[in-house]
C-alpha positions as a printed NumPy array, in Angstrom:
array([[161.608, 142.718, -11.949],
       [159.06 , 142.075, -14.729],
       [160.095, 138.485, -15.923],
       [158.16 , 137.459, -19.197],
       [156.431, 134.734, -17.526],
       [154.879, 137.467, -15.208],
       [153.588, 139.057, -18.644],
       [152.147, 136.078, -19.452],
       [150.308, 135.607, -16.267],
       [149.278, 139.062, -16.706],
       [147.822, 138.584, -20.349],
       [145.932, 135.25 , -19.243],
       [144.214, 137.221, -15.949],
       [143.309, 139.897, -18.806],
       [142.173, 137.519, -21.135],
       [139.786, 135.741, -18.598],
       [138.424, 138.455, -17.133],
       [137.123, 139.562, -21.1  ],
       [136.058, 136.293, -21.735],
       [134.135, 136.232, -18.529],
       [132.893, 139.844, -19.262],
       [131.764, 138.735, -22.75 ],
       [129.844, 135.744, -21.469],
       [128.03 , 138.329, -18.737],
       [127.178, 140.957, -22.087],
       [125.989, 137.588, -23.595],
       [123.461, 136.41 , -21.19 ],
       [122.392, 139.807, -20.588],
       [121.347, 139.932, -24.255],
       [119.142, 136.976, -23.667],
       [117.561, 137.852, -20.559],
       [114.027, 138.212, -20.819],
       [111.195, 135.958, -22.912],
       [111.447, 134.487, -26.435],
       [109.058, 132.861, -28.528],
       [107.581, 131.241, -31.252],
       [105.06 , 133.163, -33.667],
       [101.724, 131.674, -34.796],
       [103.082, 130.256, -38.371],
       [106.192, 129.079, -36.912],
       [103.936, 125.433, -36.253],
       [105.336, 124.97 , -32.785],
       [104.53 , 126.609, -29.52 ],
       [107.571, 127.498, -27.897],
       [108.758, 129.957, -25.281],
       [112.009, 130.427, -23.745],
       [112.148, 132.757, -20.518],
       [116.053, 133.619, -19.641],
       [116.681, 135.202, -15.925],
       [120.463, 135.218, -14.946],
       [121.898, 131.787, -15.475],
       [118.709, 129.901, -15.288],
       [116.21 , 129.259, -18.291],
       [112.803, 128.04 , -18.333],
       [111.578, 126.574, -21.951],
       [107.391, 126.089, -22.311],
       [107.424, 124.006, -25.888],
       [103.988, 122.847, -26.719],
       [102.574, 122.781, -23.279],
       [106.159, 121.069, -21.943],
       [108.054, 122.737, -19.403],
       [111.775, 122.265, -18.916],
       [113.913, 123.716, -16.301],
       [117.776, 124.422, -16.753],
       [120.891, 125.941, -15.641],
       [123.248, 127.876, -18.589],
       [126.49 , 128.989, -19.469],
       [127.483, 130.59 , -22.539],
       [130.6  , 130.916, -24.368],
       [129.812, 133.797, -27.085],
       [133.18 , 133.402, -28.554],
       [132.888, 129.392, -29.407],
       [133.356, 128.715, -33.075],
       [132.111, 128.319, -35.526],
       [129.022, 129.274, -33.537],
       [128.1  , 130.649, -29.8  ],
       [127.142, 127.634, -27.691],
       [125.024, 127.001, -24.571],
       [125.631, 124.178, -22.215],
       [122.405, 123.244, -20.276],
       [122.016, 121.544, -16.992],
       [118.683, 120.382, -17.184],
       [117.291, 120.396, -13.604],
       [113.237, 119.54 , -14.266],
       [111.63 , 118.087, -17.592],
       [108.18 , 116.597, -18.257],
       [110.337, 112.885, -18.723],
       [113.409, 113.46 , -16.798],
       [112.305, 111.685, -13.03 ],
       [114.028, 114.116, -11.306],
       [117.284, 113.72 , -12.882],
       [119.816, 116.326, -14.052],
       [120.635, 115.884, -17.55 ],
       [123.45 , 117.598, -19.438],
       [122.289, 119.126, -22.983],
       [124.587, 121.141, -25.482],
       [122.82 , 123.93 , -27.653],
       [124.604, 126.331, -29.752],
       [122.69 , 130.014, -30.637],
       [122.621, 132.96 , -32.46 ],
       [121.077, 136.613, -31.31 ],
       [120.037, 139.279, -33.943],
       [118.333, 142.09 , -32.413],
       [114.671, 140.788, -31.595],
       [115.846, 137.476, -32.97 ],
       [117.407, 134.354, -31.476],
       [118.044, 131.393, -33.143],
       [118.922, 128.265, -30.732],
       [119.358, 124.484, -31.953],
       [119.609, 121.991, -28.953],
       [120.83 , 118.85 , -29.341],
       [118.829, 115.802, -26.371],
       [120.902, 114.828, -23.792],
       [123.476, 112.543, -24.759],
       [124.117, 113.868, -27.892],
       [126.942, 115.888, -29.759],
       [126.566, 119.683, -29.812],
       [125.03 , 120.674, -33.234],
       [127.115, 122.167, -35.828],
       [124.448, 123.843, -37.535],
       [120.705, 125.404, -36.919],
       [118.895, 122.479, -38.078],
       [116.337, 119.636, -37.408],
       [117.463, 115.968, -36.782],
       [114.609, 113.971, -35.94 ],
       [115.598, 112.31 , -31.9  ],
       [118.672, 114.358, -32.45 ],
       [118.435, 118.239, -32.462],
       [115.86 , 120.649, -32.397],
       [116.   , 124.53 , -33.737],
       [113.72 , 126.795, -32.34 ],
       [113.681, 130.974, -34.123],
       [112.534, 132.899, -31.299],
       [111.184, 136.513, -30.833],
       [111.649, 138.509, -28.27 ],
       [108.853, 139.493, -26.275],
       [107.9  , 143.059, -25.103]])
């Protein structure tokens, strides 16, 4: 007998498994190497492989483990475990990033550990940083 809390069950297993198929599409998207172009006044770039990310930004390299959730609002966000940095002594760190992808283009704003998740692709000074990306052939 098909109760209604069975359909239930049955719409959440759906539900997560899309969710968890949308989040695969999304870091898919991203795999591969971003970067900065020569006007952009910072040397930055990002090289995603599965779930890990390695970020060069002006001669600083930074380690991390993602996960995305494409379908946060109001934008897609990026939670960062941040496993090597040139000032982080061997400590994991937690950071909080949110993104954008548009074609050959990704926008990313990461907040420093600690801090809130931005709300919008901006610079704060000691805050939040936004980096516009290319992707790399």
């Amino acid at each position: 007998m098909i109760t209604r809390r069975s359909v239930m069950a049955l719409g959440l297993i759906g539900l997560s498994l899309t969710l968890s198929h949308a989040a695969d599409d999304a870091v898919k998207a991203l795999e591969g190497k971003w970067a900065t172009d020569s006007s952009a006044g910072i040397s930055a770039e990002w090289t995603f492989k599965g779930d890990k990310l390695e970020a060069d930004v002006n001669g600083n390299l930074y380690k991390a483990d993602f996960k995305l959730d494409p379908a946060a609002k109001p934008h897609a966000s990026m939670d960062l475990e941040i496993t090597d940095s040139p000032d982080g002594n061997g400590t994991k760190r937690a950071g909080k990033a949110i993104y954008k992808v548009d074609g050959d283009k990704l926008q990313i704003c990461v907040s420093l550990p600690g801090q809130d998740r931005p709300s919008e692709f901006a610079n704060i000074d000691e805050v939040q940083y936004k980096f516009e990306l290319k992707k790399k052939k």
